[in-house]
PAZAPA-4460 file (N, C-alpha, C; in steps of 0.05 Angstrom, whole numbers, plus 32768, in hexadecimal, padded with zeros to 4 digits):
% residues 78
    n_x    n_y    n_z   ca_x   ca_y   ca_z    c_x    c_y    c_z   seq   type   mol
   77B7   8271   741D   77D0   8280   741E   77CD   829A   7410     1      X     A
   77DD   82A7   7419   77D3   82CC   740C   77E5   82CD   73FA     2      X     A
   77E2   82E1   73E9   77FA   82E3   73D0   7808   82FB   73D3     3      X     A
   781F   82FB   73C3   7836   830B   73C7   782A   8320   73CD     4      X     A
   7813   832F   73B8   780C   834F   73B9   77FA   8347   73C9     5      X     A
   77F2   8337   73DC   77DA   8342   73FA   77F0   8345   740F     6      X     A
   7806   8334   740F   7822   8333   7422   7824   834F   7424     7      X     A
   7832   8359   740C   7840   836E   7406   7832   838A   7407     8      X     A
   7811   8383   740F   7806   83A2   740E   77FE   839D   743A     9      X     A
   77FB   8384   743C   77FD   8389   7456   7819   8391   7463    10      X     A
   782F   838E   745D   7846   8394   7468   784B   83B4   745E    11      X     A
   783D   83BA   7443   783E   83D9   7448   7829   83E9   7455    12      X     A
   7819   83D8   7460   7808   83DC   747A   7815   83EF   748C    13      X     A
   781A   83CF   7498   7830   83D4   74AB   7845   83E2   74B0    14      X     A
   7850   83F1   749C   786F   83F8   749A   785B   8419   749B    15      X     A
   7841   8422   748F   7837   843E   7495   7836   843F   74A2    16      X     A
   7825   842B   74B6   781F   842F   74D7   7835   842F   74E6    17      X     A
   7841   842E   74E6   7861   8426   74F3   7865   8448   74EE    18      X     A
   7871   8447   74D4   7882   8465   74D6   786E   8480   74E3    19      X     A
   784E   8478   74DC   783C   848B   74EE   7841   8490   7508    20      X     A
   7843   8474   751C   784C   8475   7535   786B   8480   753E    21      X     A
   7878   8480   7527   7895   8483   752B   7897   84A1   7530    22      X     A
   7887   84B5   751C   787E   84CD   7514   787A   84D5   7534    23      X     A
   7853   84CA   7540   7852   84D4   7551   7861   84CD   7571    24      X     A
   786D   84BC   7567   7886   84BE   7588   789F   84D3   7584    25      X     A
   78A3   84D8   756C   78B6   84E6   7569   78AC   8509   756F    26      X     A
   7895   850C   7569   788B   8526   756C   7880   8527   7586    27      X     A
   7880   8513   7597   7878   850B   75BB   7898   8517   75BF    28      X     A
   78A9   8508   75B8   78C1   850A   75CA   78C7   8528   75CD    29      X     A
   78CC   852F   75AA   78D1   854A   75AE   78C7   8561   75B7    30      X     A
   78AA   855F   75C3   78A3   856A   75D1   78A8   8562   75EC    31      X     A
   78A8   8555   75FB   78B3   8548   7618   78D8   8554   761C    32      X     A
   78E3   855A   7607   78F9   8563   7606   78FA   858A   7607    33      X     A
   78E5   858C   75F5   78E3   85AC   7604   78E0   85B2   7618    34      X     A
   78C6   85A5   761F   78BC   85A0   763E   78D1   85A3   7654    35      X     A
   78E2   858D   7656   7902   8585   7664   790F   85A3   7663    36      X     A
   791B   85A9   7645   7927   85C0   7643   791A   85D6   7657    37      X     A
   7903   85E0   7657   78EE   85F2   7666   78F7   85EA   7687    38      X     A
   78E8   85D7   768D   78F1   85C5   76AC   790C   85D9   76B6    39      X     A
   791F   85CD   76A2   7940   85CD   76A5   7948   85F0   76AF    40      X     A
   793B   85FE   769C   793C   8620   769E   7931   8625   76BA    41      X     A
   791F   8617   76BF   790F   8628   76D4   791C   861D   76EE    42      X     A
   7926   8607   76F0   7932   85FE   7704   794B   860F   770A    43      X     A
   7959   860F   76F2   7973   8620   76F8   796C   863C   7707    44      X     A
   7959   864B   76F5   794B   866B   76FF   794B   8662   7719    45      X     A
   7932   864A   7724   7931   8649   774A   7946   8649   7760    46      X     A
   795B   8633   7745   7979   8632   7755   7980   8646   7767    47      X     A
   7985   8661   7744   7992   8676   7742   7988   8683   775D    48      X     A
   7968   8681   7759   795B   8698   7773   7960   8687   778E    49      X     A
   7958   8679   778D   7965   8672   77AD   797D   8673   77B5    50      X     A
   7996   8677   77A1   79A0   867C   77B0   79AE   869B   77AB    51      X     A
   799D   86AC   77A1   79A2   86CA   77A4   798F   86CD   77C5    52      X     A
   797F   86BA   77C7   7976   86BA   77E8   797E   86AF   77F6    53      X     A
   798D   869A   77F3   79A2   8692   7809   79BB   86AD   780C    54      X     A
   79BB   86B9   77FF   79D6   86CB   7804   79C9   86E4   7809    55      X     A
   79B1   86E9   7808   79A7   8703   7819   799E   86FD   7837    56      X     A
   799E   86E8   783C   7994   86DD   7852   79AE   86DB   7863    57      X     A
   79C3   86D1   7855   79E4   86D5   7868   79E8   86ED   7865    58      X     A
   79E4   86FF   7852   79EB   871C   7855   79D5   8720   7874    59      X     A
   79BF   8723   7872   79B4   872D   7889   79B6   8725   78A3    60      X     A
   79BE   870E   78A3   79D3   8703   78B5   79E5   8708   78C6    61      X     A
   79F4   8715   78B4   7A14   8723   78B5   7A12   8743   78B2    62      X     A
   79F6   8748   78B4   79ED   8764   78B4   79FB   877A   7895    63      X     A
   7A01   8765   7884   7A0A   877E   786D   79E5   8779   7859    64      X     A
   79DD   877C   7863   79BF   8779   7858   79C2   8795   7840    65      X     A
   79B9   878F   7827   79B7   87A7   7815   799E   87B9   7815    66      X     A
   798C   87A4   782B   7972   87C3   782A   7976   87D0   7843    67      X     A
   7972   87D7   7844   7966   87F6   7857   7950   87F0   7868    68      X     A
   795A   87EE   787F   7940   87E5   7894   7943   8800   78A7    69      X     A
   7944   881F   78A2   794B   8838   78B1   7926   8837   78AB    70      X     A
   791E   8843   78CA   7907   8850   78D0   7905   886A   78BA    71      X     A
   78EA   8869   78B4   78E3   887E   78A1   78E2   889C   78AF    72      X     A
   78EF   88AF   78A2   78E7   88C7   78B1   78D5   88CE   78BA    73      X     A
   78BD   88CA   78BC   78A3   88D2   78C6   7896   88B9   78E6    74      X     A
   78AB   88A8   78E4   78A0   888D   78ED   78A6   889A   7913    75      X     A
   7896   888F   7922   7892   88A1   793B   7896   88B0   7949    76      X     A
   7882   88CB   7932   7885   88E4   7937   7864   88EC   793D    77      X     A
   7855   88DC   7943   7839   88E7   7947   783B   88F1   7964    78      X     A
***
């Protein structure tokens, strides 16, 4: 049978290794949570742009197109 102080230094074994693992899941997560945050930005940005291209695409549609598709002055004059 083991005695109190072999008990008591394996359970503070245990209780280091424990809070070590605790440490590195906690410094996993919070990085997987930046990560997410990142994800989250860039998705919105793609949102954003597709649909500043869905609405240039009904503009050109509906012919209020904001560029300029006029033949260049020089364009067939050879």
């Amino acid at each position: 049978m083991k005695t109190a102080e072999e008990r008591l230094a394996r359970l503070e074994e245990e209780n280091w290794f424990l809070q070590d693992k605790l440490r590195q899941l906690d410094e996993a997560m919070l990085e997987q949570q930046k990560q997410i945050d990142r994800l989250e930005r860039a998705l919105a940005d793609a949102g954003s742009a597709v649909e500043r291209l869905r609405a240039s695409l009904e503009a050109l549609g509906e012919g209020k197109s904001q560029l300029s598709f006029e033949e260049p002055p020089h364009y067939g004059k050879w």
